[in-house]
C-alpha positions in Angstrom: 0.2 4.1 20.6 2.5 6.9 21.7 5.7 7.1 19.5 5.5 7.6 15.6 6.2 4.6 13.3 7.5 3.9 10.1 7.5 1.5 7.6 8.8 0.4 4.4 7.1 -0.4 1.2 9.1 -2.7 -1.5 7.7 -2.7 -5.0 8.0 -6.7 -5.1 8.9 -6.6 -9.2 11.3 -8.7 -10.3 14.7 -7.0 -10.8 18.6 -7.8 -12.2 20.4 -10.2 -12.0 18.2 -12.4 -9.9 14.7 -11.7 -9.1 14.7 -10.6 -5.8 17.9 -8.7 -5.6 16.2 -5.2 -5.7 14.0 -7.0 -2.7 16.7 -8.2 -0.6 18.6 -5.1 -1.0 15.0 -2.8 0.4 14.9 -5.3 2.9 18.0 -4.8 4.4 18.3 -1.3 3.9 14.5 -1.3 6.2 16.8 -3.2 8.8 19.9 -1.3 9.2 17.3 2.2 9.2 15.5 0.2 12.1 12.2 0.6 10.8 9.4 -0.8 12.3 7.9 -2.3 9.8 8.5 -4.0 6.2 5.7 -4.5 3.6 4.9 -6.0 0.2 2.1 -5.0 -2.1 -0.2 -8.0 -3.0 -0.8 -7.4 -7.5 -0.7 -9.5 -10.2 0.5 -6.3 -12.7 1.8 -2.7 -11.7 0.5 0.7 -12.5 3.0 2.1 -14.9 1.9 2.1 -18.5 4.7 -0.4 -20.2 5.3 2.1 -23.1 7.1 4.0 -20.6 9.3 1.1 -18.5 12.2 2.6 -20.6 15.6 3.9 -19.6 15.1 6.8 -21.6 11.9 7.2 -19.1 12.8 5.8 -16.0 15.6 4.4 -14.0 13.6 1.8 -12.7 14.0 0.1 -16.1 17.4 -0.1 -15.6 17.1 -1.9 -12.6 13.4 -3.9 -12.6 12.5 -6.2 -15.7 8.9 -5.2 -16.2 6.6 -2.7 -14.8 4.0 -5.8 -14.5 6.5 -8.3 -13.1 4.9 -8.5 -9.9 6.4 -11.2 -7.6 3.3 -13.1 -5.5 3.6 -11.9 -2.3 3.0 -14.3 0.2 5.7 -16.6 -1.4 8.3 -13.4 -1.1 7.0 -13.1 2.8 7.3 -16.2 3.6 11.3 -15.9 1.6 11.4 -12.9 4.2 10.4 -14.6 7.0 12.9 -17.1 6.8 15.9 -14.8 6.9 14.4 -12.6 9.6 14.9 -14.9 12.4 17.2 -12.1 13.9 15.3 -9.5 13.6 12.4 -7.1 15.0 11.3 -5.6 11.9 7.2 -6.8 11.4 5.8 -7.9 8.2 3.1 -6.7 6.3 1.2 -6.7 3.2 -0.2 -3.6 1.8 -2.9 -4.7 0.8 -4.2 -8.4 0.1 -6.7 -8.3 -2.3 -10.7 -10.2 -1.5 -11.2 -9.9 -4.9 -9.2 -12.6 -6.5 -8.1 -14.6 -3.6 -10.4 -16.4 -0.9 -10.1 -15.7 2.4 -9.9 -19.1 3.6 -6.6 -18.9 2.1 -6.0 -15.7 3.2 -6.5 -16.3 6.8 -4.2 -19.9 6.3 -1.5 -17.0 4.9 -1.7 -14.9 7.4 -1.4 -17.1 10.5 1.7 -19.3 8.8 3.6 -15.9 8.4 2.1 -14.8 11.8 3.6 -18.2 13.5 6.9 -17.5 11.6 7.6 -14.5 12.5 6.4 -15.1 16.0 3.4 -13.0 16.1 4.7 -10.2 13.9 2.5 -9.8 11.0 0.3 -7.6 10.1 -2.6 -8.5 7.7 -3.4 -5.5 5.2 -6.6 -6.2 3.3 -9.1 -4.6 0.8 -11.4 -5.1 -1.6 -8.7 -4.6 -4.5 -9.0 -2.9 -7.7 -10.7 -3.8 -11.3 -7.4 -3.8 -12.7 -6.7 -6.9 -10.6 -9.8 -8.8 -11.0 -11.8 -7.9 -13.9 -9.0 -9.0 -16.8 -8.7 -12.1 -14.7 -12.6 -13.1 -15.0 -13.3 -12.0 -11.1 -16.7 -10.2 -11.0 -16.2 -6.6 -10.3 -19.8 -5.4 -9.8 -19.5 -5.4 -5.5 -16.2 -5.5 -4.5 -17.2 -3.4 -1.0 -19.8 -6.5 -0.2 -17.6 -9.1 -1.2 -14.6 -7.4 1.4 -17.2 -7.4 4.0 -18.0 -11.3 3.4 -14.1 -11.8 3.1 -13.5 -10.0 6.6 -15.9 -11.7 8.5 -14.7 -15.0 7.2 -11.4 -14.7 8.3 -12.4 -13.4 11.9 -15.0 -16.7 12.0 -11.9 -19.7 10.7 -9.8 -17.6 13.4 -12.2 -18.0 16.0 -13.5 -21.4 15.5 -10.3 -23.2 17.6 -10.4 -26.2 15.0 -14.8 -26.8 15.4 -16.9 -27.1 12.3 -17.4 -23.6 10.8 -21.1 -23.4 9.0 -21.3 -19.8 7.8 -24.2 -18.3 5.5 -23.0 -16.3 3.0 -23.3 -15.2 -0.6 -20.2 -15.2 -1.6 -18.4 -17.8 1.1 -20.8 -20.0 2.5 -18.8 -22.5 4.9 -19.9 -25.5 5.3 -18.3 -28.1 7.7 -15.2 -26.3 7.1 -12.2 -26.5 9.3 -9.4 -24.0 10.5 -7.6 -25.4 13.3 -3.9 -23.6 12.7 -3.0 -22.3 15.9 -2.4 -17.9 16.9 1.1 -17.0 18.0 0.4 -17.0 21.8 -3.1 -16.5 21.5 -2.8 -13.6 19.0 -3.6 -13.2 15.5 -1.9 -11.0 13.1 -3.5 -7.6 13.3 -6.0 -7.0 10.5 -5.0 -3.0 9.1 -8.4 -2.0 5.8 -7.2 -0.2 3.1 -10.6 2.1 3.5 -11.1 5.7 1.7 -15.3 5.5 0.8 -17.7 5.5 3.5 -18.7 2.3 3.8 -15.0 0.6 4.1 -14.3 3.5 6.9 -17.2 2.2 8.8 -16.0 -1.5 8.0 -12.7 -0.4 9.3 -14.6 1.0 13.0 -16.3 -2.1 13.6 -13.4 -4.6 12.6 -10.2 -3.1 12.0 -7.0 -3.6 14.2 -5.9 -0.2 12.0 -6.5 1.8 9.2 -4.2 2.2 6.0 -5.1 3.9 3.3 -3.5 4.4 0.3 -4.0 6.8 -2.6 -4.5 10.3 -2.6 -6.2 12.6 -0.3 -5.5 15.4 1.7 -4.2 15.8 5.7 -7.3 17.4 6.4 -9.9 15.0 4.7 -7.6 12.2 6.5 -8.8 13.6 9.9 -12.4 13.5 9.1 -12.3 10.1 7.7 -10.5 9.4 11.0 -13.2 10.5 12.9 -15.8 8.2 10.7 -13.6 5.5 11.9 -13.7 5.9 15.4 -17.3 7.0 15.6 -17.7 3.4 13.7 -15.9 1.9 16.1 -17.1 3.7 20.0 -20.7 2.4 17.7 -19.7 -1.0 18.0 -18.4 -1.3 21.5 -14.9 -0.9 20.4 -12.3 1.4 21.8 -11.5 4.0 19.1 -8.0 4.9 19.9 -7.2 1.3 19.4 -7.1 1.2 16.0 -4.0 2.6 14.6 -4.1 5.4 12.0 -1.5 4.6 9.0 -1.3 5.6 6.1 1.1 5.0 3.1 2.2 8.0 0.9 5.8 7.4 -1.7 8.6 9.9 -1.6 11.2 11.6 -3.5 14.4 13.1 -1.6 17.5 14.3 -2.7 19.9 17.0 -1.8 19.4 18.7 -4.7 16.2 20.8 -5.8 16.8 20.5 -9.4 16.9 16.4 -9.0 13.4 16.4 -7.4 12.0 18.5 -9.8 12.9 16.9 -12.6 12.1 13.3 -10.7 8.6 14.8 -10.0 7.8 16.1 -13.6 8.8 12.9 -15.0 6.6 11.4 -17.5 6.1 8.4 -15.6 5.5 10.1 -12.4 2.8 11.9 -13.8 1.6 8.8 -15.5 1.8 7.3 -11.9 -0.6 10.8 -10.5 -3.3 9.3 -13.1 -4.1 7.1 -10.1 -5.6 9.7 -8.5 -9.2 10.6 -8.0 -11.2 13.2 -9.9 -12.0 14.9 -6.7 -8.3 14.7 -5.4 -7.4 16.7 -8.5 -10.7 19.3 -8.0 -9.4 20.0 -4.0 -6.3 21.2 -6.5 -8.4 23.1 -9.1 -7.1 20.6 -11.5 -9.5 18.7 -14.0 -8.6 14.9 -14.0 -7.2 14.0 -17.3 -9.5 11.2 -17.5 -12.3 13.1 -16.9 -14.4 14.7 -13.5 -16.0 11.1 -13.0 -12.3 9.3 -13.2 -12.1 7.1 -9.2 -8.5 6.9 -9.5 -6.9 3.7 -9.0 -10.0 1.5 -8.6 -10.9 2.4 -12.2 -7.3 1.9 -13.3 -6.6 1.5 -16.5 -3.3 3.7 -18.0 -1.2 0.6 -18.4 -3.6 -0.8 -21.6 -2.7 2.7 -23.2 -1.0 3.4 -26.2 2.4 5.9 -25.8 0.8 8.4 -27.5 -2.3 8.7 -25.0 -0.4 8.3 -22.3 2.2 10.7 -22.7 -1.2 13.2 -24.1 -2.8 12.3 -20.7 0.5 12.4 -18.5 1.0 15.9 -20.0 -2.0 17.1 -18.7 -1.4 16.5 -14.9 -0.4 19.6 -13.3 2.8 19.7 -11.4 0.9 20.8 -7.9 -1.1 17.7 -7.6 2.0 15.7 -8.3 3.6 17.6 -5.3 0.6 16.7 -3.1 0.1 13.0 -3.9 4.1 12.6 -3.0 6.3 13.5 0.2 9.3 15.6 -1.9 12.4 17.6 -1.5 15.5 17.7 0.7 15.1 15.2 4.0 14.4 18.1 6.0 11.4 19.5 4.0 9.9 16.0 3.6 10.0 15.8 7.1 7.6 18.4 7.3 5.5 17.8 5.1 4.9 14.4 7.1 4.7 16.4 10.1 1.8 17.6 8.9 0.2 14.5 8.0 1.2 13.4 11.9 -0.6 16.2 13.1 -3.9 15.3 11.2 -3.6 11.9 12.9 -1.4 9.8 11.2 0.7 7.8 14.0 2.1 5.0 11.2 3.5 6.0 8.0 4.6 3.5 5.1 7.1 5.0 2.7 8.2 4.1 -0.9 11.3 5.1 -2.5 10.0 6.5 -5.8 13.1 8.4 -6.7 14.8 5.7 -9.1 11.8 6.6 -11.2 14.2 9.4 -12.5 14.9 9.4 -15.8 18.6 9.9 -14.9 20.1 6.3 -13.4 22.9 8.5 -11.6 20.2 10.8 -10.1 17.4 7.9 -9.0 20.6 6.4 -7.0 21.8 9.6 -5.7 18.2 9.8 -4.1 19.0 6.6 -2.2 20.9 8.2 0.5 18.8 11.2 1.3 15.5 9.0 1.1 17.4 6.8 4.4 18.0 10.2 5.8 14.4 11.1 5.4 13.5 7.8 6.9 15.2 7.8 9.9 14.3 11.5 11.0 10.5 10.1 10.3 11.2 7.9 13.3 11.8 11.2 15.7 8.5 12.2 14.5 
């Protein structure tokens, strides 16, 4: 994989006046910036506590009905897949979760969008997080061992050409089951882990198609996880450079210093850092508000808070760690910034407008054109 690519996350929530207008609208904006890729998250609720999905707070309240009015994703793929018929842009979603949802059904997902969009889908998957699972009665004690099972599932129904499947397993024993939907041309959609602890990076080596992390770390702690990856992978027989190193990191442009700054000391932006690890904060010399054990967004838990503790814990995020969880500033500067993360390794970056978080509705819309901007010098990378 030579040139640098980029993609574009949409938040899925469901907007005004229709439900997917703040979809369709991301959607073609990704096609006239010729991006090379489009993706949804797959979540049943958000991450911003609902005391604060407020104009008076946010722009995004202006414009999205809920912080937790998550569209299902495969339905709004399949909605995208339809209209794409014209188009190059691929299709992903970052991530499925093989917490709550089988992978038989995952694997049927993935290959319909996969046959619909003629081989250009890409399945993101991961073990998910509690916030996800646990309020929905899905057991939360192994989630690494369940992805495991879920991952070598899917491979087996993909491989089986339409035979029995009999598969052992402690959490998805098959048992005369049958897959027999056909690949695009004899290729399945490529399989991208959303892996940060040790175990999922070596999961990611011996299985992967790429790797796509999400929340924060730093360039240089992206390398050497990197490296984990692809020692994994020369472990298994694979060829390292094969997999493709992604990662997706949000971002706040504007023309204007002053808008960025007050976008990125916004009370729900810092609410938004609480998804952070401990240790992301400590590489900052920053205490995590929710204390040095805090794992960041697999221990999620800010939306069940009261205003009061969340604007007392929001408070206490230093601006600095803010700035490093988020690509920020002019087009030119955030640019850079992912030049840097390009020369740690990254060859696929998935952005997220986060600048309509803004309390100011005139500012988050006034980052609209710059955050383009930024996006189509990412492709020159």
């Amino acid at each position: 994989m030579n040139r640098f690519r980029v993609g574009l996350m949409d938040p899925v929530m469901a907007a005004r006046p229709t439900a997917d207008a703040f979809s369709r609208a991301n959607y073609l904006a990704a096609v006239a910036n010729r991006v090379d890729s489009y993706w949804v998250p797959d979540h049943i609720n958000g991450q911003t506590p609902k005391s604060l999905w407020d104009p008076k707070y946010t722009a995004a309240a202006r414009l999205l009905r809920s912080p937790d009015a998550a569209m299902e994703a495969w339905t709004l793929l399949g909605s995208l897949a339809a209209r794409r018929r014209f188009h190059n842009v691929r299709l992903g979603i970052g991530v499925t979760d093989t917490g709550k949802r089988h992978p038989a059904v995952t694997a049927q997902a993935a290959a319909t969008l996969n046959l619909l969009t003629k081989g250009r889908t890409i399945l993101g998957i991961g073990p998910g997080e509690r916030v996800g699972n646990e309020p929905y009665g899905v057991d939360w004690s192994r989630p690494v061992a369940r992805f495991e099972e879920a991952l070598a599932t899917i491979r087996v129904l993909w491989d089986s050409n339409g035979a029995l499947v009999n598969r052992k397993s402690e959490f998805y024993p098959l048992r005369d089951a049958i897959f027999d939907l056909p690949s695009y041309r004899g290729r399945w959609p490529q399989i991208w882990i959303a892996a940060h602890g040790p175990r999922m990076l070596r999961a990611t080596g011996r299985y992967g198609d790429g790797w796509f992390p999400g929340f924060a770390h730093r360039p240089q702690d992206y390398a050497h996880r990197l490296e984990v990856i692809r020692t994994a992978a020369s472990d298994a027989g694979r060829d390292p450079m094969a997999i493709t190193p992604a990662v997706w990191i949000p971002v706040i442009a504007a023309r204007s210093a002053d808008v960025v700054e007050e976008a990125l000391s916004s009370t729900v932006v810092r609410a938004w850092a609480l998804n952070g690890p401990a240790d992301f904060y400590a590489h900052h010399g920053a205490v995590h508000p929710m204390g040095d054990a805090f794992s960041g967004m697999q221990d999620h838990v800010s939306f069940t808070m009261d205003a009061a503790t969340v604007a007392e814990k929001s408070s206490a995020v230093p601006l600095k760690v803010v700035k490093n969880m988020i690509l920020h500033g002019t087009p030119d500067d955030v640019v850079e910034q992912a030049a840097v993360w390009r020369d740690h390794g990254v060859r696929y970056l998935v952005v997220v407008n986060f600048g309509p978080m803004n309390p100011s509705l005139r500012t988050g819309i006034a980052t609209v054109m710059p955050f383009n901007t930024a996006v189509r010098r990412l492709k020159k990378l």
